[in-house]
SEVEXRO-666627 format. One record per residue (C-alpha): x, y, z. Coordinates in steps of 0.25 Angstrom, whole numbers, padded with zeros to 4 digits, always signed. Example, Ala and Ser with C-alpha at 12.3 -4.5 7.8 and 13.67 -1.06 7.14 Angstrom:
// SEVEXRO-666627
+0049-0018+0031 +0055-0004+0029 
// end
This chain:
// SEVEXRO-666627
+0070-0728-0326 +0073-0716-0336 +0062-0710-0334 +0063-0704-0319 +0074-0700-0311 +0079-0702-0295 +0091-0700-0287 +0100-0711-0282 +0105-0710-0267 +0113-0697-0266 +0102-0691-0272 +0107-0689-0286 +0101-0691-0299 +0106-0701-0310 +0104-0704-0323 +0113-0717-0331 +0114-0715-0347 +0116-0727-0355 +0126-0726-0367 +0131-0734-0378 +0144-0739-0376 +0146-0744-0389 +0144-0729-0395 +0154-0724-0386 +0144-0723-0373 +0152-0727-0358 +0138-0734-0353 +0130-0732-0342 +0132-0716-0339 +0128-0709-0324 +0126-0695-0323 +0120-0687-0310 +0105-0680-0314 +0105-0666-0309 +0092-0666-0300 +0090-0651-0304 +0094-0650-0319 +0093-0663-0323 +0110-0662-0330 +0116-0675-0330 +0130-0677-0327 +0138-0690-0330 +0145-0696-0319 +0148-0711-0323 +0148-0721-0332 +0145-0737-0332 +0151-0743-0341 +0143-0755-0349 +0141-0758-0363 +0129-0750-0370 +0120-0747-0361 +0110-0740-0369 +0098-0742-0359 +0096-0741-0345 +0089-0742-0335 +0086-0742-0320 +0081-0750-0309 +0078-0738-0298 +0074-0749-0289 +0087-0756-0288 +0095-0746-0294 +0100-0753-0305 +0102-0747-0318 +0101-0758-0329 +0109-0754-0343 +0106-0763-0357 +0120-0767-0365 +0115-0766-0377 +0124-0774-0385 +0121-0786-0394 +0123-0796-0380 +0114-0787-0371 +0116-0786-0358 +0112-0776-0346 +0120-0770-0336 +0114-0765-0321 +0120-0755-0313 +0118-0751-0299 +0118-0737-0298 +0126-0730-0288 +0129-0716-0283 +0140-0716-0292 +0135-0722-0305 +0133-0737-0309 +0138-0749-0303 +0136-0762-0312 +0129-0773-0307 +0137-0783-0312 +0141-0787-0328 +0131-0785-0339 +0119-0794-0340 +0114-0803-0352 +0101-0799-0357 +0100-0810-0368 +0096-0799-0380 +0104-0790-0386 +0104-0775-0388 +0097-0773-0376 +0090-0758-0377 +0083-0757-0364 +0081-0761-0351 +0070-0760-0340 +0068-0767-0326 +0056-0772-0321 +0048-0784-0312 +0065-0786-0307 +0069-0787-0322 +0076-0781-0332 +0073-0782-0346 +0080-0778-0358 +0076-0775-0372 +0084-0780-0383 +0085-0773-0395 +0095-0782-0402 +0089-0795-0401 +0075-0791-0398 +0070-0796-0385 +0067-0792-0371 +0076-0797-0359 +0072-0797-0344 +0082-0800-0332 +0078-0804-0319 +0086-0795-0309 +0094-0798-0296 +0090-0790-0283 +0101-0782-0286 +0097-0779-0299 +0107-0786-0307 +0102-0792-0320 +0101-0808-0317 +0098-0820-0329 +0094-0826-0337 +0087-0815-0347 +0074-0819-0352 +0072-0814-0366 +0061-0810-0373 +0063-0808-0388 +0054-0801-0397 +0047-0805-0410 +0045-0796-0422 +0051-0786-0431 +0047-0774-0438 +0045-0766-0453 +0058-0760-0450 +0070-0769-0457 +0080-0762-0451 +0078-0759-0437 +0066-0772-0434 +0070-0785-0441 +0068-0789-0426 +0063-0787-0413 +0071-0775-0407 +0066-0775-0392 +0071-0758-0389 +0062-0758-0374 +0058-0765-0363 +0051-0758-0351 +0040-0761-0340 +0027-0756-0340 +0022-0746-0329 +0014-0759-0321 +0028-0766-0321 +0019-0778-0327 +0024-0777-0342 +0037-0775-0349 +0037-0769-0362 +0047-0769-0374 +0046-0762-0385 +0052-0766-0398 +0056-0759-0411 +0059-0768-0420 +0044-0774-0419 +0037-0763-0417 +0030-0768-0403 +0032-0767-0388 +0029-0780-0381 +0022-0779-0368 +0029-0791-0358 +0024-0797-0345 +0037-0803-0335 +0034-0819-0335 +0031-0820-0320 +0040-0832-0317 +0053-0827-0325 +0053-0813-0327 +0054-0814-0343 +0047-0805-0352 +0034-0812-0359 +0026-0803-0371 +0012-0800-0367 +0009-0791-0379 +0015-0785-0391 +0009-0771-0395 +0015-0769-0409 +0018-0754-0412 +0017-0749-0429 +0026-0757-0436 +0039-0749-0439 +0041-0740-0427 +0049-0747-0419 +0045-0744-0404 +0058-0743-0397 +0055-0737-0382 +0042-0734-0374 +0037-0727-0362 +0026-0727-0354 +0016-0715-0349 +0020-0714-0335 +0004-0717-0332 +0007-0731-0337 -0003-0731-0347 +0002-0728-0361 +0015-0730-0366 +0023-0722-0377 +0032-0731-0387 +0043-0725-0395 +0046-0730-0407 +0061-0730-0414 +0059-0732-0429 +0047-0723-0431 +0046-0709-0420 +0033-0712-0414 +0028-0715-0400 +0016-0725-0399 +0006-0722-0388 +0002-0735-0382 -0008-0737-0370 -0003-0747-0359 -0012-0758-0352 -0003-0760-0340 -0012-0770-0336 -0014-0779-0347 -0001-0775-0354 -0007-0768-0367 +0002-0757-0374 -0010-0752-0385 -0005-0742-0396 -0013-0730-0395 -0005-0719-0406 +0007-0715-0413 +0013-0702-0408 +0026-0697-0419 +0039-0692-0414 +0044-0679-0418 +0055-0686-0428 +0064-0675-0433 +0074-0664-0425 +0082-0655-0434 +0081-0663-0444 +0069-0670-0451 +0078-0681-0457 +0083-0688-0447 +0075-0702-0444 +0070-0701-0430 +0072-0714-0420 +0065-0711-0407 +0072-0716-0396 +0064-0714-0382 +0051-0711-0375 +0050-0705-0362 +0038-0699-0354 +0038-0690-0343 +0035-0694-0330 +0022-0685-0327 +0018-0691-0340 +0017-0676-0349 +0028-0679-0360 +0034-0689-0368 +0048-0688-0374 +0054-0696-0385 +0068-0695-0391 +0070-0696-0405 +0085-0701-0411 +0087-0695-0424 +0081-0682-0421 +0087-0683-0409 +0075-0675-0403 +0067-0676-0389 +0051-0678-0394 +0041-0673-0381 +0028-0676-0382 +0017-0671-0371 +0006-0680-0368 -0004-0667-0361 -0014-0675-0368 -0013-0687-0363 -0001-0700-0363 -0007-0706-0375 -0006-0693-0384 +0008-0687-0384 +0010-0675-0389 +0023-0669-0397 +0028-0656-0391 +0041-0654-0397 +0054-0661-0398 +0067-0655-0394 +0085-0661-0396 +0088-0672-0389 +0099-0665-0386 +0110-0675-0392 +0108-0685-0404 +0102-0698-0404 +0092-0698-0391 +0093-0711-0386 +0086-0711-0372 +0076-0701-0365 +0074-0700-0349 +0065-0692-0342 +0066-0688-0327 +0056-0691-0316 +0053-0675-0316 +0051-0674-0330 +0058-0663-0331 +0070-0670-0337 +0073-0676-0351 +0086-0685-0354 +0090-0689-0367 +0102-0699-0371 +0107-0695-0384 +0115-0706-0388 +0123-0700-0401 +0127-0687-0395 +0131-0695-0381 +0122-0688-0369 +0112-0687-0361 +0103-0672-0362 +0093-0668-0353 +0081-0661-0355 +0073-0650-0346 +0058-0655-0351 +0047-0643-0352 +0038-0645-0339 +0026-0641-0350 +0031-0647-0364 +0039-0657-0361 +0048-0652-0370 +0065-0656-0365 +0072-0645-0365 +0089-0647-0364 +0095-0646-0353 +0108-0652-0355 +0117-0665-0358 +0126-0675-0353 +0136-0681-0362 +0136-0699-0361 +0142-0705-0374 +0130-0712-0383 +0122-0711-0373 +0107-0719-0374 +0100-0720-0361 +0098-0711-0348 +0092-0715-0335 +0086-0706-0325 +0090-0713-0311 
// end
């Protein structure tokens, strides 16, 4: 998925950027990925409506965009020496404003920020989306009137073990750990780890030893360290680590955006919208104590997505109000991205390294 990079069968790397259609994006961009610098150049578009998250299937080659518009649907693509190929018409996810999307266990599931649920599709051999979604809404609300009246599911992604999906939701301050009903494939809750009231969790990511898992809230900039029981399916809270909240101005309300960790396991890196700032954090003393060393630009406004590549040399981040994608050479010793450069892609919200 976004977190590591490969090349397709000429040997040349890709990335696909998602983009809001409706704030003047052209949907699902590809651009080449200089094996050397890391520079993206754009060199098609797919067109479907706001495909703001993305992801891909690296077994079947399928990349899978959310439409997040209030019907909510998903769009798969074969991917192609030349770009995107759709795999047929848009597919009902039975939620609407679907936010993101993850494959696992031959299904797809969607978090539906809008209605407040969790959708999983069973998937053909091909990897076309197939019926009927089975839909799995939350229960809840939070202190915030105005942004957690209601469930608002923001995440949906499978564990390291590949035996729990997790989804993590901001409007009731909790992630919801789920086991795949053996017989049907739809999402049933094992457990609910509630997270302090008001934060509003919006993405996570796990260490990439499996064993602790870093959640980002939206409504409060912090990261909760949790320790993860792949086993029994136990996310436990462990401690609150702030975000730096403020870039040249300390006015501006920060909304952290999303969490990424570096392959090899040193860093951690969390965008921040508002500030528009890139957060690095090392964790030299361990994954359950991330340390702040510094923040830097984003590069453009309103940070909306982070990718890192499989070297983790390379930082991508989608800046959704400026309209591109900059990278990032990241410090061997600090972790700290450094610009490299930037691509331009219309309200751009999502890159995926493939």
């Amino acid at each position: 998925m976004s977190g590591a990079d490969s090349t397709d069968h000429r040997g040349e790397h890709r990335a696909y950027i998602g983009s809001f259609t409706s704030g003047g994006g052209r949907g699902v961009t590809t651009a080449a990925v200089d094996p050397v610098t890391g520079a993206l150049t754009a060199l098609s578009v797919a067109a479907t409506d706001d495909p703001s998250y993305l992801a891909l299937d690296r077994d079947t080659g399928v990349l899978y965009a959310v439409n997040e518009t209030e019907e909510g649907a998903v769009t798969a693509f074969r991917t192609t020496a030349d770009g995107l190929a759709p795999l047929g018409a848009a597919f009902r996810v039975g939620g609407s404003g679907p936010t993101h999307l993850s494959v696992s266990g031959g299904r797809l599931h969607t978090a539906n920020y809008t209605s407040g649920s969790v959708s999983s599709l069973p998937l053909a051999a091909d990897g076309t989306p197939a019926g009927p979604a089975r839909v799995l809404p939350h229960e809840g609300a939070g202190p915030d009137a105005d942004r957690q009246e209601r469930p608002h599911a923001h995440q949906v992604l499978p564990d390291p073990t590949g035996r729990w999906v997790l989804s993590v939701d901001l409007g009731t301050d909790s992630v919801r750990i789920c086991a795949p009903d053996p017989a049907t494939g739809a999402l049933r809750v094992h457990a609910e780890t509630a997270l302090r009231a008001g934060t509003g969790p919006r993405h996570l990511v796990f260490h990439p030893e499996g064993t602790v898992v870093y959640v980002l809230h939206e409504l409060e900039p912090q990261v909760t360290v949790c320790r993860w029981n792949g086993a029994s399916g136990e996310l436990e809270p462990v401690r609150e680590v702030p975000v730096a909240s403020t870039g040249s101005s300390g006015a501006v309300r920060a909304y952290p955006s999303a969490v990424v960790a570096s392959p090899d396991g040193r860093f951690l890196w969390v965008a921040v919208r508002g500030a528009d700032v890139i957060a690095a954090f090392s964790l030299a003393d361990g994954p359950e104590e991330p340390r702040p060393t510094g923040t830097v630009d984003c590069g453009g406004a309103w940070p909306r997505d982070l990718a890192v590549d499989s070297s983790g040399r390379r930082l991508y981040a989608a800046n959704e109000r400026s309209g591109d994608v900059t990278w990032f050479d990241v410090d061997p010793l600090t972790g700290l991205p450094h610009r490299a450069g930037s691509v331009a892609v219309p309200a751009a919200t999502c890159v995926v390294l493939g």
